[in-house]
N, CA, C and O atoms as a GROMACS GRO file, in nm:
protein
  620
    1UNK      N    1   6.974   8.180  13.230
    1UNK     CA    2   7.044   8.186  13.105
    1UNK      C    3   7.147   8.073  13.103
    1UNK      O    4   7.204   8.032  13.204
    2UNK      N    5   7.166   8.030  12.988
    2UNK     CA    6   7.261   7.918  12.955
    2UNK      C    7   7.371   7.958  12.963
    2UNK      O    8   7.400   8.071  12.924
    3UNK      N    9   7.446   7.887  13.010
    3UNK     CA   10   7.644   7.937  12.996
    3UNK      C   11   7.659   7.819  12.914
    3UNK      O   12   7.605   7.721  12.965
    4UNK      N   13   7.723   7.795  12.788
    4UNK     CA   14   7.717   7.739  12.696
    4UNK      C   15   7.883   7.822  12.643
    4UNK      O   16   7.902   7.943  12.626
    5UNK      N   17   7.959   7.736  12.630
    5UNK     CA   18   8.119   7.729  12.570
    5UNK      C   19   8.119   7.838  12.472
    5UNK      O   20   8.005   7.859  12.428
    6UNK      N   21   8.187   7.894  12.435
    6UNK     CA   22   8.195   8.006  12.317
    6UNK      C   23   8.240   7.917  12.207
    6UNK      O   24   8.335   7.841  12.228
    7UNK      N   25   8.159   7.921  12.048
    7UNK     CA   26   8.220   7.803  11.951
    7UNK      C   27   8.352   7.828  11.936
    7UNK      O   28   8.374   7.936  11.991
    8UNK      N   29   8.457   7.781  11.886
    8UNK     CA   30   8.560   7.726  11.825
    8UNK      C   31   8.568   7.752  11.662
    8UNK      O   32   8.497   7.703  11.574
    9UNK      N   33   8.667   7.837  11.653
    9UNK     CA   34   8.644   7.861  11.542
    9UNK      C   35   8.836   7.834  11.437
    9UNK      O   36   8.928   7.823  11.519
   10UNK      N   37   8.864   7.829  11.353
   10UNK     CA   38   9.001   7.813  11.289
   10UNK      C   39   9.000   7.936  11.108
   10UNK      O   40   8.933   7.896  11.013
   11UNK      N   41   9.047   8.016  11.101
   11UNK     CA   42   9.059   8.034  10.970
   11UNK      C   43   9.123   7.976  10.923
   11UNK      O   44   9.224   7.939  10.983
   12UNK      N   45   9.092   7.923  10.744
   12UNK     CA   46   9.219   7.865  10.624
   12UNK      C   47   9.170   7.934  10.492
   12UNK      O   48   9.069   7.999  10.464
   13UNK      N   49   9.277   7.894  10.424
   13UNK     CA   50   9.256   7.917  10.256
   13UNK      C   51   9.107   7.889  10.233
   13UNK      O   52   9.052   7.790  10.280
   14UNK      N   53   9.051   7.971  10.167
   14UNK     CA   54   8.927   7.879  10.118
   14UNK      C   55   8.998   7.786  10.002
   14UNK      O   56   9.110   7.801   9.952
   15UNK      N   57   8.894   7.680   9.973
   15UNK     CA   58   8.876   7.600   9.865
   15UNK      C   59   8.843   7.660   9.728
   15UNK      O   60   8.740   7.712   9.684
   16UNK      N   61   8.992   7.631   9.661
   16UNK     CA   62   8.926   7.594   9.534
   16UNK      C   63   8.783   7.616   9.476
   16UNK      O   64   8.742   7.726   9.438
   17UNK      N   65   8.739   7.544   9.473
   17UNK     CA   66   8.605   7.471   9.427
   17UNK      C   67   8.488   7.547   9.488
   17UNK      O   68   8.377   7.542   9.435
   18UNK      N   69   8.513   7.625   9.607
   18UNK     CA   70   8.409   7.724   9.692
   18UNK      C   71   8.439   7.861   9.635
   18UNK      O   72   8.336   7.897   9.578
   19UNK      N   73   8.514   7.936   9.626
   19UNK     CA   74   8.560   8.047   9.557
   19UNK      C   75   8.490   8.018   9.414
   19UNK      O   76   8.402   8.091   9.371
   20UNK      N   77   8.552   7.870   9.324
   20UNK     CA   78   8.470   7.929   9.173
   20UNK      C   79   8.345   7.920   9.182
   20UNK      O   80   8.286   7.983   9.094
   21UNK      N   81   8.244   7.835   9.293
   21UNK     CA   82   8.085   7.839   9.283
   21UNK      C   83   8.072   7.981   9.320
   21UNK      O   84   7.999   8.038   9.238
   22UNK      N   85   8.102   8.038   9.385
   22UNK     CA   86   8.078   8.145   9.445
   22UNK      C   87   8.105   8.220   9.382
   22UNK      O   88   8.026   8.314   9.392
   23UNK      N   89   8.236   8.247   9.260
   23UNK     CA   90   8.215   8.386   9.191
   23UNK      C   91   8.082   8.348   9.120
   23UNK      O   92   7.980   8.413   9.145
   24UNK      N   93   8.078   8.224   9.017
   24UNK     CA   94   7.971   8.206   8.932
   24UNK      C   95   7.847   8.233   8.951
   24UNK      O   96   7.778   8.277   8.859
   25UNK      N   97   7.787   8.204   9.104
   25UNK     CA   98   7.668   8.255   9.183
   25UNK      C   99   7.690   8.387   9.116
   25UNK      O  100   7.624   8.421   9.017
   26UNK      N  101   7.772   8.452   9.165
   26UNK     CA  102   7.790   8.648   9.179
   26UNK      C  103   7.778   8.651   9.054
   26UNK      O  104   7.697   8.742   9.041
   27UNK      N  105   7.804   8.611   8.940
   27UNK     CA  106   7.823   8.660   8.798
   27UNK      C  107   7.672   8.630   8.744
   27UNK      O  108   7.611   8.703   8.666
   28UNK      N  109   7.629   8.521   8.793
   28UNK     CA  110   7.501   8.488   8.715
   28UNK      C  111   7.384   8.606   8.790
   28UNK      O  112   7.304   8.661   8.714
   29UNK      N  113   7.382   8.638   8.941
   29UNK     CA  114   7.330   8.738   8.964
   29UNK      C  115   7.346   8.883   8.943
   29UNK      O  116   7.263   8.974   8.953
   30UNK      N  117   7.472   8.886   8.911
   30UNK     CA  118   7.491   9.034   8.810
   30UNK      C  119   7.439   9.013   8.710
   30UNK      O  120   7.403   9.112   8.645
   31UNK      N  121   7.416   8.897   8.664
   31UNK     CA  122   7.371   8.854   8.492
   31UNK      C  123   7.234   8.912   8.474
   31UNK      O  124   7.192   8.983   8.382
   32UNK      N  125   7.169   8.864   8.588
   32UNK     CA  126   6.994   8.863   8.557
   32UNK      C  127   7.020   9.031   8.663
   32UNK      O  128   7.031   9.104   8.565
   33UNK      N  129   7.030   9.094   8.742
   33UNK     CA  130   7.038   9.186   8.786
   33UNK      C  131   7.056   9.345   8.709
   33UNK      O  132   6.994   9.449   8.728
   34UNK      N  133   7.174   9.312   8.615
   34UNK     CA  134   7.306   9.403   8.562
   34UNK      C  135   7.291   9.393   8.449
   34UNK      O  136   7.207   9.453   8.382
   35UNK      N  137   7.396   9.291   8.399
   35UNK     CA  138   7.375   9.280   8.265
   35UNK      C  139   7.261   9.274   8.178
   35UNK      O  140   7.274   9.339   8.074
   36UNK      N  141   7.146   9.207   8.195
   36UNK     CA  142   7.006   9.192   8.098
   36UNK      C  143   6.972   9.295   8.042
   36UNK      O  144   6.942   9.292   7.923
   37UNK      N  145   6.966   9.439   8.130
   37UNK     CA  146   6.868   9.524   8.081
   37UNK      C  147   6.998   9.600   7.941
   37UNK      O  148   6.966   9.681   7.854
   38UNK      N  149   7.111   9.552   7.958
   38UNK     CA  150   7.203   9.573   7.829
   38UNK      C  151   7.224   9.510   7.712
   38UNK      O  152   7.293   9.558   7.623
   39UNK      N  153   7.170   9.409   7.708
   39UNK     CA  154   7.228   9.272   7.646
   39UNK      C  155   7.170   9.334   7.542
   39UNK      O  156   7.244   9.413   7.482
   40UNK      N  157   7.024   9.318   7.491
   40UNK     CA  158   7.031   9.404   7.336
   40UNK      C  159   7.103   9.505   7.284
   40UNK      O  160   7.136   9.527   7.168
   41UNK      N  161   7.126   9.572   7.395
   41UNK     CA  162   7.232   9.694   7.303
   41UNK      C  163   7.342   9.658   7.289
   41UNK      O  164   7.422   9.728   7.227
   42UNK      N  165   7.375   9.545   7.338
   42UNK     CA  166   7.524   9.504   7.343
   42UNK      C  167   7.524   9.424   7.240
   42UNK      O  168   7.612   9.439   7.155
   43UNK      N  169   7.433   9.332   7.227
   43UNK     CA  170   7.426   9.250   7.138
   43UNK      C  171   7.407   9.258   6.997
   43UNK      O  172   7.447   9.170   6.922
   44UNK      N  173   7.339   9.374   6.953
   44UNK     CA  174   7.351   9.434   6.816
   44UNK      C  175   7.429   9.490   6.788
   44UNK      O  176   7.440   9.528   6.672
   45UNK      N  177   7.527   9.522   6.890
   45UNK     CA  178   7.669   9.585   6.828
   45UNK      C  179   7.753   9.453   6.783
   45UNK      O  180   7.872   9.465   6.753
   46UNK      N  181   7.687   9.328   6.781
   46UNK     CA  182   7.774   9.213   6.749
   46UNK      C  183   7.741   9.120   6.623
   46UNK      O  184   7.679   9.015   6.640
   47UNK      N  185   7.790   9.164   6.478
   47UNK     CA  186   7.752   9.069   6.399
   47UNK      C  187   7.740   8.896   6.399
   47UNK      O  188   7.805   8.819   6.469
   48UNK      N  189   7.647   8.866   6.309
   48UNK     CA  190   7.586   8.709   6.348
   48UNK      C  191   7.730   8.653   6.321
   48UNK      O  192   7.799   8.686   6.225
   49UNK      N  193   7.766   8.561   6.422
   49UNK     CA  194   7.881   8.471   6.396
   49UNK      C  195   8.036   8.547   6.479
   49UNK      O  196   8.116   8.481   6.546
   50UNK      N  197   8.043   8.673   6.454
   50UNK     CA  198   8.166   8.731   6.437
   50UNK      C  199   8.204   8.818   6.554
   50UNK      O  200   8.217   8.940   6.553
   51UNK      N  201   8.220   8.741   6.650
   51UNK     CA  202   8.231   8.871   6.778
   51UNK      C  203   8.381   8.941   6.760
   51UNK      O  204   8.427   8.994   6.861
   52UNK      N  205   8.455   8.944   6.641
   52UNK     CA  206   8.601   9.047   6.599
   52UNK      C  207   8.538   9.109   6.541
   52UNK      O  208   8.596   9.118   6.432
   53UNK      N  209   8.419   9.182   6.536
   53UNK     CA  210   8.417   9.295   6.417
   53UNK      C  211   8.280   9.378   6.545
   53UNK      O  212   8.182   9.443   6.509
   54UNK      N  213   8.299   9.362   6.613
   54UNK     CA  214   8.177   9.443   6.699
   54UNK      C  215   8.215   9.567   6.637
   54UNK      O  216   8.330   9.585   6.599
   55UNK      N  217   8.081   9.694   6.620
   55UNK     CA  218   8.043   9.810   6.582
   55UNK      C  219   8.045   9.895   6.704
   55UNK      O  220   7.943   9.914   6.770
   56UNK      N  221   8.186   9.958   6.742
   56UNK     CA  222   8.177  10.028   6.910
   56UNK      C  223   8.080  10.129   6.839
   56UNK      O  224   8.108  10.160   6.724
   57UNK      N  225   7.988  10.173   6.886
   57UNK     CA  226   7.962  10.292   6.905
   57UNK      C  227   7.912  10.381   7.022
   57UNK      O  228   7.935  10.335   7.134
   58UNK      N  229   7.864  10.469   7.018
   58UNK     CA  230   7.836  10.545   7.178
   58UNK      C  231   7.767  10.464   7.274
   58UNK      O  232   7.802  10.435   7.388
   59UNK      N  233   7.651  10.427   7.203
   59UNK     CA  234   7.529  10.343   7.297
   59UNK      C  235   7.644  10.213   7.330
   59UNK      O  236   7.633  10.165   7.443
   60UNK      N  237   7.701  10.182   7.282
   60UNK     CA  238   7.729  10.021   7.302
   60UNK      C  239   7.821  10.046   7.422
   60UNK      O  240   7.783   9.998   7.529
   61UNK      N  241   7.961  10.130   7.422
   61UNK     CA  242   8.058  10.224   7.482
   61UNK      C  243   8.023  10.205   7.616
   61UNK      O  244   8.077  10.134   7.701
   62UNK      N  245   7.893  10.304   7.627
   62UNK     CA  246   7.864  10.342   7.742
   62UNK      C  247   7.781  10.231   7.808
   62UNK      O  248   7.762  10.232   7.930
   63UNK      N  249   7.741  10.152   7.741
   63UNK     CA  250   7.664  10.042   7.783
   63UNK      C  251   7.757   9.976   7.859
   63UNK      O  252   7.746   9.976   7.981
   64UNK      N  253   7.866   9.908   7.792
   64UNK     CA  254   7.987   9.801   7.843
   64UNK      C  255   8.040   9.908   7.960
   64UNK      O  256   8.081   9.860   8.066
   65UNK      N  257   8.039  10.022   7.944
   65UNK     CA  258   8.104  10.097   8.077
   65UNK      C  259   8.056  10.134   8.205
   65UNK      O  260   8.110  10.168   8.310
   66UNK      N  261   7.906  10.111   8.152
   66UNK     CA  262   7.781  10.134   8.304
   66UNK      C  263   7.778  10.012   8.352
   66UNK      O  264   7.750   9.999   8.471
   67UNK      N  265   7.808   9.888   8.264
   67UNK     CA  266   7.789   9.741   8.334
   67UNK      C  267   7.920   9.688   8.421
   67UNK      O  268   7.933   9.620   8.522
   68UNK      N  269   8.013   9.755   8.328
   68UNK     CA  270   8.167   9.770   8.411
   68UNK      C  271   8.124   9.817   8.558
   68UNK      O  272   8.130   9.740   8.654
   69UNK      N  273   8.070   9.977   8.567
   69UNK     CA  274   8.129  10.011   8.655
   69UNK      C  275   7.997   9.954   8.810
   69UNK      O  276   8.009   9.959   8.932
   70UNK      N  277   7.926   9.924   8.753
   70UNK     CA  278   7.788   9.875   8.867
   70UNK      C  279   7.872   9.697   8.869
   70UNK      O  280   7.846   9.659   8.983
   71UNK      N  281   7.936   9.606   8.816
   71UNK     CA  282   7.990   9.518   8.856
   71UNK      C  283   8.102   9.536   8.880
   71UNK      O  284   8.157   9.426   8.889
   72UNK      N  285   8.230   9.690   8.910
   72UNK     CA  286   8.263   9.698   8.964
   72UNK      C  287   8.250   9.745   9.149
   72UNK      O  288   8.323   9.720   9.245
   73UNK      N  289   8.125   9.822   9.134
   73UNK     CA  290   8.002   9.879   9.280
   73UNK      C  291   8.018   9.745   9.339
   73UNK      O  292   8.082   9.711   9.439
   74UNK      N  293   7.949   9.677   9.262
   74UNK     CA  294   7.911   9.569   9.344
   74UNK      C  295   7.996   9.485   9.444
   74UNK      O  296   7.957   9.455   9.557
   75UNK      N  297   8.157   9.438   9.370
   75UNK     CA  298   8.260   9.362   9.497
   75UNK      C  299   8.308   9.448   9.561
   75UNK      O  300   8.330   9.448   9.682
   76UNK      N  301   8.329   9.526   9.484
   76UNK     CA  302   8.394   9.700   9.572
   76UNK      C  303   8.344   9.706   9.725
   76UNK      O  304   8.404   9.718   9.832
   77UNK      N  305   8.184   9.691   9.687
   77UNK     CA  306   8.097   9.777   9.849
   77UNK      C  307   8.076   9.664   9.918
   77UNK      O  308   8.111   9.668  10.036
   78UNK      N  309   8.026   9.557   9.874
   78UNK     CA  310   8.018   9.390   9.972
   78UNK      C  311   8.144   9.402  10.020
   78UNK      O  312   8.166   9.446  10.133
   79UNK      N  313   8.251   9.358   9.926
   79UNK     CA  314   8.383   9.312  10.016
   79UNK      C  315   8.455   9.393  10.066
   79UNK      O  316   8.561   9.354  10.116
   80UNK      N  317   8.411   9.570  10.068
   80UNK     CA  318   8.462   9.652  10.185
   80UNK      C  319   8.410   9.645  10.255
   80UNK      O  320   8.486   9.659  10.351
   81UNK      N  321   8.258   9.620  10.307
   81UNK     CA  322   8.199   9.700  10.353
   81UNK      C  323   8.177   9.555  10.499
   81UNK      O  324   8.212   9.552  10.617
   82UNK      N  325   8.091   9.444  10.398
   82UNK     CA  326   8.060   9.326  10.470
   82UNK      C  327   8.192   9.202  10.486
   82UNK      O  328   8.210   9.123  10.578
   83UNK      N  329   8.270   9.224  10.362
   83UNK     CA  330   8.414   9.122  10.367
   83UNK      C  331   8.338   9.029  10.250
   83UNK      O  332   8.415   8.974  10.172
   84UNK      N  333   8.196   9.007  10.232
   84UNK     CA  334   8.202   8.907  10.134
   84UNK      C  335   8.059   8.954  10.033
   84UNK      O  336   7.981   9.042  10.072
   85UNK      N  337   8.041   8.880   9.902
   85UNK     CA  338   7.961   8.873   9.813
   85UNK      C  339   7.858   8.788   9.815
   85UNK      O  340   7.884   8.698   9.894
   86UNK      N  341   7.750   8.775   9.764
   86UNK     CA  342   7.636   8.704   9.782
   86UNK      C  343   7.671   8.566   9.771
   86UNK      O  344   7.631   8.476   9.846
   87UNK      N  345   7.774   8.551   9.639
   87UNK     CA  346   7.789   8.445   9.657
   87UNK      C  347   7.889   8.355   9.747
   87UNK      O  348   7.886   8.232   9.751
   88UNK      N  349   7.980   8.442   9.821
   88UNK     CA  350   8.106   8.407   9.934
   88UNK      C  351   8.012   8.378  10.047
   88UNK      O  352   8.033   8.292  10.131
   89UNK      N  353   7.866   8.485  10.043
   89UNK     CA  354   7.773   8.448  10.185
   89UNK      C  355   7.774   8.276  10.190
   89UNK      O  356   7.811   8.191  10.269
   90UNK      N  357   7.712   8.279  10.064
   90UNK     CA  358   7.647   8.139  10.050
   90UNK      C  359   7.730   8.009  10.088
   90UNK      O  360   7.674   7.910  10.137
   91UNK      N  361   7.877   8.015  10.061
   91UNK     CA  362   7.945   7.979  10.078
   91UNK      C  363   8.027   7.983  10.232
   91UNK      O  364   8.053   7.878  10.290
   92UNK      N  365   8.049   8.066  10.267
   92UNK     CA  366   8.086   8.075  10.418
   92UNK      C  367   8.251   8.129  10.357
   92UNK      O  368   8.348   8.069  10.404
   93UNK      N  369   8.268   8.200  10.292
   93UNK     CA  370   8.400   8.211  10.241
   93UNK      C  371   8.351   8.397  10.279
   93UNK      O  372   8.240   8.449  10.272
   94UNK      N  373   8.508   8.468  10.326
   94UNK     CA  374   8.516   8.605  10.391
   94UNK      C  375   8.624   8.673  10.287
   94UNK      O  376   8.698   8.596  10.226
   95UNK      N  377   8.632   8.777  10.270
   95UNK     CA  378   8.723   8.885  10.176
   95UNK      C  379   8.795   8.937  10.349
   95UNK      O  380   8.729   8.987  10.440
   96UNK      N  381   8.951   8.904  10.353
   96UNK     CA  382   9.009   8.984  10.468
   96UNK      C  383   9.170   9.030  10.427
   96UNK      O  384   9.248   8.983  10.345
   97UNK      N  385   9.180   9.142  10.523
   97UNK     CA  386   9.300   9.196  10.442
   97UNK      C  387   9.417   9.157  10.507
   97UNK      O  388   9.412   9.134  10.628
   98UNK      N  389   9.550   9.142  10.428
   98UNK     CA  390   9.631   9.063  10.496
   98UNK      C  391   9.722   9.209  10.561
   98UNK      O  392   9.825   9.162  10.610
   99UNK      N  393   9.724   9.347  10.576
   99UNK     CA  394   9.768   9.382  10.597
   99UNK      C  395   9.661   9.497  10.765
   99UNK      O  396   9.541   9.523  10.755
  100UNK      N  397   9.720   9.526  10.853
  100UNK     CA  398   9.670   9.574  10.987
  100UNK      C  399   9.561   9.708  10.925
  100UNK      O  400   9.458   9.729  10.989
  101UNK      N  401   9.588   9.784  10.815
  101UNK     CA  402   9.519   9.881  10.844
  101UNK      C  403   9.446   9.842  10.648
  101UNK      O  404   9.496   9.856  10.536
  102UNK      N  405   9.354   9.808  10.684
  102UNK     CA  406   9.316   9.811  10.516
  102UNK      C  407   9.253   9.971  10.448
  102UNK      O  408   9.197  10.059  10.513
  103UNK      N  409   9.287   9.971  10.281
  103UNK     CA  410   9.214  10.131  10.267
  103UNK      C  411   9.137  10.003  10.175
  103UNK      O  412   9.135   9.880  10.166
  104UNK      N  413   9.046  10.185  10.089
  104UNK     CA  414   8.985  10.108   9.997
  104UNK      C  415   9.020  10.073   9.875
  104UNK      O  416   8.955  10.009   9.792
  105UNK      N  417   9.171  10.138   9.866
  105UNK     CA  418   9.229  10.092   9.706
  105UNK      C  419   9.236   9.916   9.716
  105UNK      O  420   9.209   9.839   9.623
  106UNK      N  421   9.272   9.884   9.834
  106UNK     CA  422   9.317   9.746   9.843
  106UNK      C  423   9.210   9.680   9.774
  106UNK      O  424   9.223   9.583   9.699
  107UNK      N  425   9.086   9.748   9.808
  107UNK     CA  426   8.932   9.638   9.766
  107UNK      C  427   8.945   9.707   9.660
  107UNK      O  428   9.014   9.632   9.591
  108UNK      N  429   8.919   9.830   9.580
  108UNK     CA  430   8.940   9.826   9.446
  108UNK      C  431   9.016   9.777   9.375
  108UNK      O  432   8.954   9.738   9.276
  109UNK      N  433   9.181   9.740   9.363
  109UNK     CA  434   9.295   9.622   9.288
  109UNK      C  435   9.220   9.495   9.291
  109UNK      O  436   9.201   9.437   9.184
  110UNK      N  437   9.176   9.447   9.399
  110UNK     CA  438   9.101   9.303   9.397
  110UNK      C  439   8.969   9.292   9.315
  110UNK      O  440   8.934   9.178   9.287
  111UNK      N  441   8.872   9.421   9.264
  111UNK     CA  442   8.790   9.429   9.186
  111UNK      C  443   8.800   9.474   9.072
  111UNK      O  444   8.698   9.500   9.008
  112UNK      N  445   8.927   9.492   9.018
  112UNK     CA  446   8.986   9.566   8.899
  112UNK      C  447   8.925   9.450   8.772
  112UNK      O  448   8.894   9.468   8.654
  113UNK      N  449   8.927   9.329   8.859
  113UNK     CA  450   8.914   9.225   8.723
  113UNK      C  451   8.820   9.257   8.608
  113UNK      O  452   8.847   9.247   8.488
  114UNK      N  453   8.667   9.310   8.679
  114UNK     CA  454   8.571   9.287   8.604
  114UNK      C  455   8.559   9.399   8.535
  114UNK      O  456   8.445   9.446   8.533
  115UNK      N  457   8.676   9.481   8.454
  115UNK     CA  458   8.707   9.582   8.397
  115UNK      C  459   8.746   9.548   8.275
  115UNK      O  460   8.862   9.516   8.251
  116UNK      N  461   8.625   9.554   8.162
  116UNK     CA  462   8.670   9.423   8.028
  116UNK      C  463   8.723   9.545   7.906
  116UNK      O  464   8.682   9.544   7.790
  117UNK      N  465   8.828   9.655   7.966
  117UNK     CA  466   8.908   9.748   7.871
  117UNK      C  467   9.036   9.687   7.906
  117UNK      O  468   9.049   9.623   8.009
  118UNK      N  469   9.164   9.713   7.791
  118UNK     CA  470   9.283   9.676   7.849
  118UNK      C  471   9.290   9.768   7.909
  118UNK      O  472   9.208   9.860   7.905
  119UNK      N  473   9.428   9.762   8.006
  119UNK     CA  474   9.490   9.656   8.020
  119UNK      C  475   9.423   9.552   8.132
  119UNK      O  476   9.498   9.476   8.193
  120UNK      N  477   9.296   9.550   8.155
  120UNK     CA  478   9.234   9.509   8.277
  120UNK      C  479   9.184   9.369   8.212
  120UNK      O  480   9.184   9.258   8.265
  121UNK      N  481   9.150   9.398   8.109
  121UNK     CA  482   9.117   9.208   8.043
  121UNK      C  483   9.226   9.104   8.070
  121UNK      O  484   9.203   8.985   8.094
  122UNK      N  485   9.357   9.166   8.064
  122UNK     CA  486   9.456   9.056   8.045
  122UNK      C  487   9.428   8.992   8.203
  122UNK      O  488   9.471   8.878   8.218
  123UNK      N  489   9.381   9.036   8.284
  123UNK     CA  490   9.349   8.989   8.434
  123UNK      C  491   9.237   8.856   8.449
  123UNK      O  492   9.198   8.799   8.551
  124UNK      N  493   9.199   8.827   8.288
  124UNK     CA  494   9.066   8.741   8.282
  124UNK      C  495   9.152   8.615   8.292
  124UNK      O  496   9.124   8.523   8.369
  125UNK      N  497   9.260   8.616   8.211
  125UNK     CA  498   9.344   8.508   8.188
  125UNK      C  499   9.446   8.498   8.316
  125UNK      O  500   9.463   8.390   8.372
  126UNK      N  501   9.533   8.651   8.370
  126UNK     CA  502   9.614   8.651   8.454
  126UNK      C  503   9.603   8.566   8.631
  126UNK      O  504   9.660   8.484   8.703
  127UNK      N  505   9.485   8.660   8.625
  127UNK     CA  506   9.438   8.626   8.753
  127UNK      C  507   9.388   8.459   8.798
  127UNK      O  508   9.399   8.421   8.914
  128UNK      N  509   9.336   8.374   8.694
  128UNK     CA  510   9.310   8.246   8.742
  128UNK      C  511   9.456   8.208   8.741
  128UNK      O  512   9.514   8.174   8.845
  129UNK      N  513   9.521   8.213   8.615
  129UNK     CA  514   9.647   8.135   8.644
  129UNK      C  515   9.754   8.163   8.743
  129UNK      O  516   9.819   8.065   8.779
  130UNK      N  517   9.784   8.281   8.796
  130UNK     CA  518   9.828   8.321   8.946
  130UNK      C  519   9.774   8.208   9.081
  130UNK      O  520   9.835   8.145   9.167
  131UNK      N  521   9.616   8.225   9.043
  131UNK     CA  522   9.523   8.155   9.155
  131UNK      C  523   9.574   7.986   9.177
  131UNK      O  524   9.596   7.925   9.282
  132UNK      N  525   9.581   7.939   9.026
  132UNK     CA  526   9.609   7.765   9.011
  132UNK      C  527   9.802   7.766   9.093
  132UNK      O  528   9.848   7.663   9.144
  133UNK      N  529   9.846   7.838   9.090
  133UNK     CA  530   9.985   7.814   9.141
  133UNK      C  531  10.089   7.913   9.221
  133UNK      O  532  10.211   7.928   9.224
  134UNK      N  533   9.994   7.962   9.275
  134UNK     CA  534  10.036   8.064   9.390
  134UNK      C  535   9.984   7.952   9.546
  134UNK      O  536   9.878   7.892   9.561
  135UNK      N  537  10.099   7.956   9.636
  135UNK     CA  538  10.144   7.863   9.693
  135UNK      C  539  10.070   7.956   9.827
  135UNK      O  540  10.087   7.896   9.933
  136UNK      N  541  10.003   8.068   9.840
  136UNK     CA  542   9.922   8.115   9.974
  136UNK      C  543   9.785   8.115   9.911
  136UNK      O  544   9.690   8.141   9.984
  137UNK      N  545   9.762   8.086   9.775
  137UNK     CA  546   9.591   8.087   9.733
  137UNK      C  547   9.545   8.204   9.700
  137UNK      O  548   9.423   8.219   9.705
  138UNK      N  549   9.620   8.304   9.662
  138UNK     CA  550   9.588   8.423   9.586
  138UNK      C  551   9.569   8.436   9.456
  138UNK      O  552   9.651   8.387   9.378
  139UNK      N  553   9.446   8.513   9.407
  139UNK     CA  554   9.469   8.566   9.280
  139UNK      C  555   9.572   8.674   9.285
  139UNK      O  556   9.614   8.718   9.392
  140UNK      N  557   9.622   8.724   9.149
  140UNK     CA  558   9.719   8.863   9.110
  140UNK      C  559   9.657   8.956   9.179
  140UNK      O  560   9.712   9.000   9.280
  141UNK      N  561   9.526   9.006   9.139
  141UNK     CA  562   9.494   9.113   9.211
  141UNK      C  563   9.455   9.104   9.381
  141UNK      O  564   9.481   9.198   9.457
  142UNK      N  565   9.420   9.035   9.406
  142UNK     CA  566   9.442   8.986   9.557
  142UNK      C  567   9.617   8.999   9.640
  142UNK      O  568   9.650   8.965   9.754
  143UNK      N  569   9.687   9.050   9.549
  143UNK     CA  570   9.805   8.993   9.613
  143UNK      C  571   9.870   9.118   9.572
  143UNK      O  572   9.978   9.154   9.619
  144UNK      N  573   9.789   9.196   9.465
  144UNK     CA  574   9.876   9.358   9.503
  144UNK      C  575   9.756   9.407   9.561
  144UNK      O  576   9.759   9.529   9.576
  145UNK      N  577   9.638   9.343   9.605
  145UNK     CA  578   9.555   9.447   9.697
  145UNK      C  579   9.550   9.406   9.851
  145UNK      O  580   9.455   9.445   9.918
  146UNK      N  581   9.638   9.339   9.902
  146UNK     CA  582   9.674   9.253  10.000
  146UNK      C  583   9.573   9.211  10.072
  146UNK      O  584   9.567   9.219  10.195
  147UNK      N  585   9.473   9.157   9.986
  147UNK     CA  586   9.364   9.089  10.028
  147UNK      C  587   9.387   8.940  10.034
  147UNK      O  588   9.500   8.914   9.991
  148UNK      N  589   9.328   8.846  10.067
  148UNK     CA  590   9.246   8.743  10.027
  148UNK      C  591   9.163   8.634  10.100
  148UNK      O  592   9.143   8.622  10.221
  149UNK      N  593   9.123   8.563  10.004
  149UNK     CA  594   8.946   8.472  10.068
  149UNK      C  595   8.972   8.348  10.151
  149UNK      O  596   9.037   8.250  10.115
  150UNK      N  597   8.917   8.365  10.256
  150UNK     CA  598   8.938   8.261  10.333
  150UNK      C  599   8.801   8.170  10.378
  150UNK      O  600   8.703   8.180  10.305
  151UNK      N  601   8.796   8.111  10.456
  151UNK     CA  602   8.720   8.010  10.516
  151UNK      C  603   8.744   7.989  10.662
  151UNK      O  604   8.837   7.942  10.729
  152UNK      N  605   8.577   8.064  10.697
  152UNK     CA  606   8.577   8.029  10.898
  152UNK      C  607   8.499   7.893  10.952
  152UNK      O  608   8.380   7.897  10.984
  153UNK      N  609   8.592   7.754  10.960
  153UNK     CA  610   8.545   7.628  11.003
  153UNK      C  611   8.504   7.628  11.181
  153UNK      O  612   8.594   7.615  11.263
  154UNK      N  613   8.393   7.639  11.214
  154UNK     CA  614   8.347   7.580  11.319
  154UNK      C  615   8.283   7.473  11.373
  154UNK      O  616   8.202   7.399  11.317
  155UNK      N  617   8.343   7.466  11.534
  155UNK     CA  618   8.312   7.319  11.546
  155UNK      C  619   8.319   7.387  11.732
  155UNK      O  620   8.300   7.311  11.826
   0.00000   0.00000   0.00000
């Protein structure tokens, strides 16, 4: 058997630019996964031109709330369970908690985003702009769920 050095490894911030490919991966595979088999019902609740006058009704309701809560399943159980999302795999980017004993509320606050009722929308806007000028690389919800995404460089 080989005796061969153990790699070398450093955690940092992930990148920018690796975090947004990587949610977009995750969103476009919730897209074709999740969202599709809704999109007509969702979509006829939306007059031609006018997405301020959508028609809530039950079907539509429960539609936006089953897609809520299966793209909330989804970062919830990856980034408790494995630390990352299909698209963080792809990326080499990890979900870790900054605090010694993590629960699972921590990973639920960090998945609160994709919750498109208030007050959880204002997080669509909140959360990037936290991300562009928060000086440790956190989103908002990352930072009351004392999570966040890093990057393992080996060499």
């Amino acid at each position: 058997m080989l005796d061969l050095p153990e790699r070398q490894s450093t955690i940092i911030n992930a990148a920018l630019w690796k975090r947004l490919l990587a949610f977009l991966l995750d969103i476009l595979l919730l897209d074709i996964t999740v969202f599709s088999p809704f999109r007509n019902i969702i979509e006829s609740a939306i007059p031609k031109g006018n997405i301020w006058r959508i028609n809530y009704n039950f079907s539509v309701v429960s539609s936006i709330t089953l897609v809520s809560l299966l793209a909330l399943a989804y970062f919830y159980i990856l980034e408790r369970s494995v630390g990352q999302t299909a698209g963080k795999m792809l990326f080499g980017l990890h979900v870790v908690p900054t605090n010694k004993n993590p629960t699972g509320w921590q990973f639920f606050l960090r998945s609160c985003f994709v919750i498109p009722f208030l007050p959880f929308v204002l997080l669509w806007v909140a959360d990037p702009l936290f991300l562009l000028f928060s000086k440790d690389g956190q989103r908002l919800t990352e930072k009351f769920g004392k999570t966040k995404v890093v990057e393992k460089i080996y060499w």
